[in-house]
C-alpha positions in Angstrom: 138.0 104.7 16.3 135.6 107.2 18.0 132.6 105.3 16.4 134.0 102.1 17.6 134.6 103.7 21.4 131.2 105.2 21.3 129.6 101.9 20.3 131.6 100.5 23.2 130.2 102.8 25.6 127.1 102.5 24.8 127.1 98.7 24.9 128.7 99.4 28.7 125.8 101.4 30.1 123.3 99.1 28.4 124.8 96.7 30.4 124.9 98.6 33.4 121.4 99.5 32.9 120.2 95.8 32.8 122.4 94.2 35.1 120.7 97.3 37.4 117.4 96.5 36.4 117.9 92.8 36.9 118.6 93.6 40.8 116.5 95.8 41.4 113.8 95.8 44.7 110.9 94.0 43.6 108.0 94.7 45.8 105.5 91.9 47.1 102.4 92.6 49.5 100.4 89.7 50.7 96.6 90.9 51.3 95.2 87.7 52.7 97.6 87.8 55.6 96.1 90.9 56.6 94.3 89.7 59.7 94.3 89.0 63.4 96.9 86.9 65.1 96.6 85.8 68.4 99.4 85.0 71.1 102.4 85.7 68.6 104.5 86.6 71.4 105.5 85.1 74.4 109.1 86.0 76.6 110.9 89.5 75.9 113.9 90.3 76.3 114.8 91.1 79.9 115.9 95.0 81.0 119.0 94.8 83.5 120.3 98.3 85.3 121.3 96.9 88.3 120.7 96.5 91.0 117.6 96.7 89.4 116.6 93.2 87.0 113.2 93.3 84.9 111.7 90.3 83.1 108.8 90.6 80.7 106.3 88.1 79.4 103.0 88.8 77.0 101.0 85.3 78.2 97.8 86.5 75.3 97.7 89.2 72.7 95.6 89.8 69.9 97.6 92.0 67.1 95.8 93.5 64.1 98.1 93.5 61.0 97.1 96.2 59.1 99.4 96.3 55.9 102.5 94.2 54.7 104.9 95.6 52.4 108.3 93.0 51.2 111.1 94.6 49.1 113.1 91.7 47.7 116.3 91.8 45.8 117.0 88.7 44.1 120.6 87.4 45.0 120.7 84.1 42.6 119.5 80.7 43.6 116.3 81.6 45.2 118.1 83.7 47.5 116.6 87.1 48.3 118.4 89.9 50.4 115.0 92.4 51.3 113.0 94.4 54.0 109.9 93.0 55.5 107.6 96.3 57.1 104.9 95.7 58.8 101.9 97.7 60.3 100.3 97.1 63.6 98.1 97.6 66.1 97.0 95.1 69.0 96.2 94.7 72.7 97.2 91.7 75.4 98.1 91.1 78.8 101.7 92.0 80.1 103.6 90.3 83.1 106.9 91.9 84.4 108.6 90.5 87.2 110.5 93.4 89.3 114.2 92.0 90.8 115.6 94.7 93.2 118.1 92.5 94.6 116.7 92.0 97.5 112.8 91.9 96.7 111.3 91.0 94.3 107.8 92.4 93.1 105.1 91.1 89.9 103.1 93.0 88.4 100.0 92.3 85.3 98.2 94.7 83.6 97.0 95.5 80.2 99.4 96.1 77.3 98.3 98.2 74.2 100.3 98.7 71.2 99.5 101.8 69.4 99.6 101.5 65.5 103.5 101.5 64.6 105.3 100.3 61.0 108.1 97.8 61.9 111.3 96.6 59.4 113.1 93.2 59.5 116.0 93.4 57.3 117.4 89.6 56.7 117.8 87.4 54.0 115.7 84.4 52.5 115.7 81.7 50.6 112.2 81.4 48.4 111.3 77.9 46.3 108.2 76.9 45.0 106.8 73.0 46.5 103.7 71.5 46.2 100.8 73.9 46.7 102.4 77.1 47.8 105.8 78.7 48.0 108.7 77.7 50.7 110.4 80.8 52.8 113.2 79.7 55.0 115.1 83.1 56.6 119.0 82.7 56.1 119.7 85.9 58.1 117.6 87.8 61.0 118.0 90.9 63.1 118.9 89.1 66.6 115.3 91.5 67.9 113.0 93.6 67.3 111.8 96.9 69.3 108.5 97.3 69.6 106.2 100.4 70.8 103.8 99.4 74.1 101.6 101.3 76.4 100.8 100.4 79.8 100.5 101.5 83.5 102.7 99.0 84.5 105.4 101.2 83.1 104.7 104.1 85.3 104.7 101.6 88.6 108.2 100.1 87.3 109.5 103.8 87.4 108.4 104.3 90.3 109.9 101.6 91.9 113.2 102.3 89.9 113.0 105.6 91.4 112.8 104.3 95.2 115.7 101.9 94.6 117.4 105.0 93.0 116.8 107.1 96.2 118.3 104.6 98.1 121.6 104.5 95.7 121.8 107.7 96.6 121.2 109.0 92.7 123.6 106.0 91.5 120.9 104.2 89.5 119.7 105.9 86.3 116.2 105.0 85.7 116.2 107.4 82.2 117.4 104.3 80.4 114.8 102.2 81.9 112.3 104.1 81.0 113.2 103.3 77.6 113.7 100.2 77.4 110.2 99.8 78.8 108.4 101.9 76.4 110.1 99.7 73.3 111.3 96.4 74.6 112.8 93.7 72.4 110.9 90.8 70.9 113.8 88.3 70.7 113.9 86.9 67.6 116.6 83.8 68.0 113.3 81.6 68.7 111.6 82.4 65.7 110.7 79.5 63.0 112.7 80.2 60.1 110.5 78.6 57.8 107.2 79.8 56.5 104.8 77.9 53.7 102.5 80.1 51.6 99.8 78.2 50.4 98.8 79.2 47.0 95.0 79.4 48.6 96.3 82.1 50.7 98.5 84.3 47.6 96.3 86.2 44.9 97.0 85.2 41.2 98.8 88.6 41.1 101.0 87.5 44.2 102.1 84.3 43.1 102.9 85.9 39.5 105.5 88.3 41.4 106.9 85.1 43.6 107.4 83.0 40.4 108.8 86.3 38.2 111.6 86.3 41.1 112.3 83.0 41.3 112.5 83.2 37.6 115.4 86.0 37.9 118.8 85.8 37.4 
């Protein structure tokens, strides 16, 4: 009986210890993409503390991607539930359009983003088609904060603080400040589907693609 319950057990936790393996993070980095991209953003999302209304735009950038790092969990079906983490660094031209109910004020300048490591958390479906590998994104974070230098900043808080003079200390321009420094990317725009050409994957990429597709 105890031979029998020990066998048992230890069948159990073999189990266990596959089934855990079997879902377990595999983690994909693609070094050809790597690069510069130009103009990858366009509208952010707008900053509201009324009376006070702000609306952002990026018309050019150039943005360095330094490292890419995808932890994928397989989730049956070509379905993956993972983290995408990404390191930048860039520079572009920022527009932001001042509402202060009753004037209205625009202001350009240059935008730098210091080096930062961003995380989308969604889920994708992965299949492989003729000469590459077919990503379509199931589920995304509705934005994305990013870090951003620029005088422009200062001259919005300065304005904020004027307005806030004339509240009489009702308007809060803490928040603002905020918002400013890390505004949102909106990310309901996005294409949800992304080929990978095989030309663009190493042999050693597209062996980790095709072992996860390959899991079950």
């Amino acid at each position: 009986m105890k031979r029998a319950l020990a066998l048992a057990a230890a069948g159990l936790l073999s189990g266990a210890a596959l089934a855990a393996a079997a879902v377990a993070p595999a983690e994909l980095r693609l070094t050809k993409y790597n690069r510069v991209y130009e103009n990858l953003a366009g509208e952010l999302a707008p900053i509201e503390a009324p009376p006070v209304r702000i609306r952002l735009s990026s018309p050019s950038q150039a943005i360095l991607v330094k490292d890419n790092l995808a932890r994928l969990t397989p989730l049956g079906g070509g379905r993956f539930d993972g983290r995408v983490e990404i390191e930048l660094l860039g520079k572009g031209r920022l527009v932001v359009d001042v509402d202060l109910g009753q004037s209205t004020q625009r202001l350009e300048d240059e935008v730098l983003l210091p080096r930062q490591r961003l995380a989308i958390d969604g889920v994708a479906r992965i299949e492989r088609a003729a000469g590459g590998y077919r990503v379509t994104a199931e589920r995304l974070p509705p934005s994305l904060r990013v870090e951003i230098r620029s005088r422009i900043v200062n001259e919005v808080i300065d304005l904020c603080s004027g307005a806030s003079l004339l509240s009489l200390g009702a308007l809060d321009c803490g928040p603002l400040a905020q918002a400013l420094e890390r505004p949102e990317i909106p990310l309901a725009g996005v294409a949800r589907e992304l080929f990978l050409p095989d030309a663009e994957l190493t042999a050693e990429e597209r062996a980790t693609l095709d072992r996860l597709l390959a899991a079950r």
